[in-house]
KEGU-752377 format. One record per residue: residue in one letter; x, y, z of N, C-alpha, C, O, CB in turn. Coordinates in pm, whole numbers, plus 50000, padded with zeros to 5 digits. Glycine has a CB too. Example, Ala and Ser with C-alpha at 12.3 -4.5 7.8 and 13.67 -1.06 7.14 Angstrom:
2
a513194943150780512304955050780513204967050780514244966850846511314955350905s512854977550708513674989450714512905000350787513415011450804514084994050572
//
This chain:
141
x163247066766349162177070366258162627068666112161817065066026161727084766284x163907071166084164597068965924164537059665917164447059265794165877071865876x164487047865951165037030265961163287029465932163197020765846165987020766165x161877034565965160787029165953160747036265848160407026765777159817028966050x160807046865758160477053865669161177048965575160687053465472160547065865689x162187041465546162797031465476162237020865421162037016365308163557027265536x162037017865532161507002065525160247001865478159836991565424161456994165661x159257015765494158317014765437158517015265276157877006865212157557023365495x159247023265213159607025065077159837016065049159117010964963160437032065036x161237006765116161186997465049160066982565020160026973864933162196995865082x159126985965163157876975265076157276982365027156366974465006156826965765143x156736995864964155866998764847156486996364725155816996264622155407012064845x157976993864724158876989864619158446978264556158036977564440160176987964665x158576968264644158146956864638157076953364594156896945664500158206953064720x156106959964674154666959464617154426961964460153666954964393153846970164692x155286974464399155226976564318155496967764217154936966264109155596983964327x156656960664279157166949564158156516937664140156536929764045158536944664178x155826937564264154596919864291153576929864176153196920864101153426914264544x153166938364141152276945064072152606943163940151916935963868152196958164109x153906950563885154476944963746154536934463676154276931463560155406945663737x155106926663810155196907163787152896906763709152456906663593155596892864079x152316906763819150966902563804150236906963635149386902063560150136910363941x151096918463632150456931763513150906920963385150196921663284151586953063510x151846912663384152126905163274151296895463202151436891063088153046899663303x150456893063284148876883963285147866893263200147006886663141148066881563470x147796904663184146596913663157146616907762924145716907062840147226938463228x147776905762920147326903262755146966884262723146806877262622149056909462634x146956882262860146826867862874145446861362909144786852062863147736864062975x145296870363010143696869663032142186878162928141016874562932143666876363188x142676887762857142016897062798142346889062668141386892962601142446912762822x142896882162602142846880562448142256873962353142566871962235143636878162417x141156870062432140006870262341138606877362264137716874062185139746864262377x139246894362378137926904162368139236916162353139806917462461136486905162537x139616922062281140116934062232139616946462368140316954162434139366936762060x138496944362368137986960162471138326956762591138616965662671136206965462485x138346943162630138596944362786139926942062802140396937462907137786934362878x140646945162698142456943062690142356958462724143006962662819143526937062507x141496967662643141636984062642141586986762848142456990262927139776993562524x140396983562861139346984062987140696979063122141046984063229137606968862958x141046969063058142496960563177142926967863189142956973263300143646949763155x143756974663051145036985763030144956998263136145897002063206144976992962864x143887002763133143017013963158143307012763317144067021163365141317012463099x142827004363390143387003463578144006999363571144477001363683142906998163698x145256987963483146116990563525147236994863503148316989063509146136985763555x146807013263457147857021563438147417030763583148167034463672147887029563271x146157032663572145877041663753146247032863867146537038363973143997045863799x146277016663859146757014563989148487016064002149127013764105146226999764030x149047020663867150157015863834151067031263886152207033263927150147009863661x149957039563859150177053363908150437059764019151217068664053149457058463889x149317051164083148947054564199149927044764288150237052464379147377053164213x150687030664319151537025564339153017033864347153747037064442151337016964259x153087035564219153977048664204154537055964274155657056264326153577056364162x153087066164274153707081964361153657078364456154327085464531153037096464367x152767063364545153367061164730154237056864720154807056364829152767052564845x155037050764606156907050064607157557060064602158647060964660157607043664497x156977070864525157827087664523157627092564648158567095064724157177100764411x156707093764670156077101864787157177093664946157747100065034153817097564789x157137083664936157687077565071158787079165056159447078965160157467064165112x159467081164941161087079864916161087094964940162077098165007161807073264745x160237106264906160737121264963160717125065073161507132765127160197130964924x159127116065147159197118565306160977111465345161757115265433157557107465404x161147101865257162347093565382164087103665329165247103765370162567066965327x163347110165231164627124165195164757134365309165737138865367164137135365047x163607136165321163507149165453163877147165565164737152765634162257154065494x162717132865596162727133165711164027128565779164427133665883161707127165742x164707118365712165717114265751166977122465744168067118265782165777104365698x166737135165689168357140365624168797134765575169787130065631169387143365680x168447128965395169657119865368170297127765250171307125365184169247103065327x169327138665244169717151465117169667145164981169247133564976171447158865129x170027150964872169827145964757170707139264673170977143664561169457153564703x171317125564732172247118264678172107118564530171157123864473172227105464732x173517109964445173387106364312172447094864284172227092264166174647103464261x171807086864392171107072364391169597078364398168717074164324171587060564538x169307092064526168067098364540167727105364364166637104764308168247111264681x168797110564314168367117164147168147102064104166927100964119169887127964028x168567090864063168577082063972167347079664020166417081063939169617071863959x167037075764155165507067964152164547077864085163677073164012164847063864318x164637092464105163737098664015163537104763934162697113463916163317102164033x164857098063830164927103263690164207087463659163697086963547166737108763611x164117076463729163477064663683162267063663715161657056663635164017054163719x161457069063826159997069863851159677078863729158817074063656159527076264006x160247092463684159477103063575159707090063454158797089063371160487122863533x160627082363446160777073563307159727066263326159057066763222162107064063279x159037057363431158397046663415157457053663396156847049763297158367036563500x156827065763462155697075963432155547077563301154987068463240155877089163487x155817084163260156277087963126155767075263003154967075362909158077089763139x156497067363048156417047562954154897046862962154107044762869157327028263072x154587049363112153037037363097152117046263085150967042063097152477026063239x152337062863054151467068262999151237064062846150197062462782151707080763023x152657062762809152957066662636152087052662570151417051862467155157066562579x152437041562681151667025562669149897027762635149317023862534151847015562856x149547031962702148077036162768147717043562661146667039362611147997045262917x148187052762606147557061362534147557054262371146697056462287148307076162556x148707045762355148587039562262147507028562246147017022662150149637036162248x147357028262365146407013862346144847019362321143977013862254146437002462511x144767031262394143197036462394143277043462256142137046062218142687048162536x144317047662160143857050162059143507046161911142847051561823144237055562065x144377031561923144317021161865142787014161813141677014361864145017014061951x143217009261712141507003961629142136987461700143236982361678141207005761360x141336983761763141566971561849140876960161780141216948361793140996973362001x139586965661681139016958461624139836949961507139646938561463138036965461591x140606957861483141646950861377142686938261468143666939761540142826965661301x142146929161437143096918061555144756915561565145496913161661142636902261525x145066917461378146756921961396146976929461471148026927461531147486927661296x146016944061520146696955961571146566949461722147526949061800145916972661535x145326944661750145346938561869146616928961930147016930462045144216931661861x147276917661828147846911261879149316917761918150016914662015147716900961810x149676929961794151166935161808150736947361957151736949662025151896944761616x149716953061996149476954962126149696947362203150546951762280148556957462151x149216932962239149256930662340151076922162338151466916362439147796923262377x151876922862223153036922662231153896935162260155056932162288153286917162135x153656947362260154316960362275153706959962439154706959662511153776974762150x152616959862514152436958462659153516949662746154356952862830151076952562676x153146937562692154216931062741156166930362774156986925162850153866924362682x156046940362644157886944562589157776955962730158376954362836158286955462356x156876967262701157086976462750157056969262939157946972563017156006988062684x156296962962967155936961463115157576953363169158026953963284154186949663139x158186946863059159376937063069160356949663125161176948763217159906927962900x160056961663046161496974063102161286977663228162126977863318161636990463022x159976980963235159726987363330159976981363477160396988263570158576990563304x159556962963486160486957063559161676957563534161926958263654160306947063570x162416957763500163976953163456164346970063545165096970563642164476950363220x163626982863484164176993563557164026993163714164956998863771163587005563505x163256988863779162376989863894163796977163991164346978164100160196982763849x163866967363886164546956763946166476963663963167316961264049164246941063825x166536972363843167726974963839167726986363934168556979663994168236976763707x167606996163999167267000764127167296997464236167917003864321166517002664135x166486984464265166506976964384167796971364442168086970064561165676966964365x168686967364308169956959964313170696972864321171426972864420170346949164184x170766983964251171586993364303171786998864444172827003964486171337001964241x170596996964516170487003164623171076989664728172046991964801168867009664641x170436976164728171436965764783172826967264812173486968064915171476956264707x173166967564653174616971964666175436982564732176496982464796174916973664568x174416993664688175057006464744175097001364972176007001165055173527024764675x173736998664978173496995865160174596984065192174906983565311171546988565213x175406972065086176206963465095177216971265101177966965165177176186954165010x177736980765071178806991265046179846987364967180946992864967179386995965163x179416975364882179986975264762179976981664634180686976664547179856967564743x179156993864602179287001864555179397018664572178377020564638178746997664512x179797027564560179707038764623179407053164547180247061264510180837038864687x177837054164534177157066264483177487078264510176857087664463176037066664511
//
């Protein structure tokens, strides 16, 4: 049952990151209308959310259920889910409060989305490789 509760995490992981990859398109497709850059932003910070916590959520069922207790790798992944939380709120809220009508402000938005979505992969990716490593047992948490 630990080996399926795994494996599920690790494809909502995945999923998550085919999600990030896609999310890089949103100042690409939207930049000719300011509001539907807002309107993009807007789902996709709830699907981004909601992606999320079935990565938190499956990684605590696969804490329990499996007995794997609260490793130094189990804290890191979720001192990095509250970080990415945290980011694509702080993203989101900037963007919905922003005068969009002003097109400089628009364009250095849809350059701060993009910076910010670049960490948030890079964190998500740097995780994935920790945990490789760690299951390669070339590293030891």
């Amino acid at each position: 049952m630990e080996a399926e509760i795994i494996a599920a995490h690790s494809l909502l992981v995945k999923v998550f990151l085919g999600f990030l990859l896609l999310g890089l398109f949103i100042p690409v497709m939207t930049a000719k209308n300011p509001f539907s850059f807002r309107k993009a932003s807007f789902i996709y910070t709830m699907i981004f959310q909601a992606i999320a916590t079935m990565v938190a959520f499956a990684g605590i069922v696969a804490v329990y259920a499996g007995h794997l207790g609260w490793s130094t790798t189990t804290i890191i992944m979720s001192v990095v889910w509250v970080a990415l939380m945290f980011i694509e709120i702080k993203k989101y809220k900037l963007i919905k409060l922003a005068n969009l009508q002003d097109t400089s402000i628009h364009k250095l938005l849809k350059g701060v989305f993009l910076k910010i979505s670049l960490v948030e992969i890079l964190l998500v990716a740097a995780m994935v490789v920790l945990m490789i490593l760690k299951a390669k047992g070339v590293i030891v948490i």
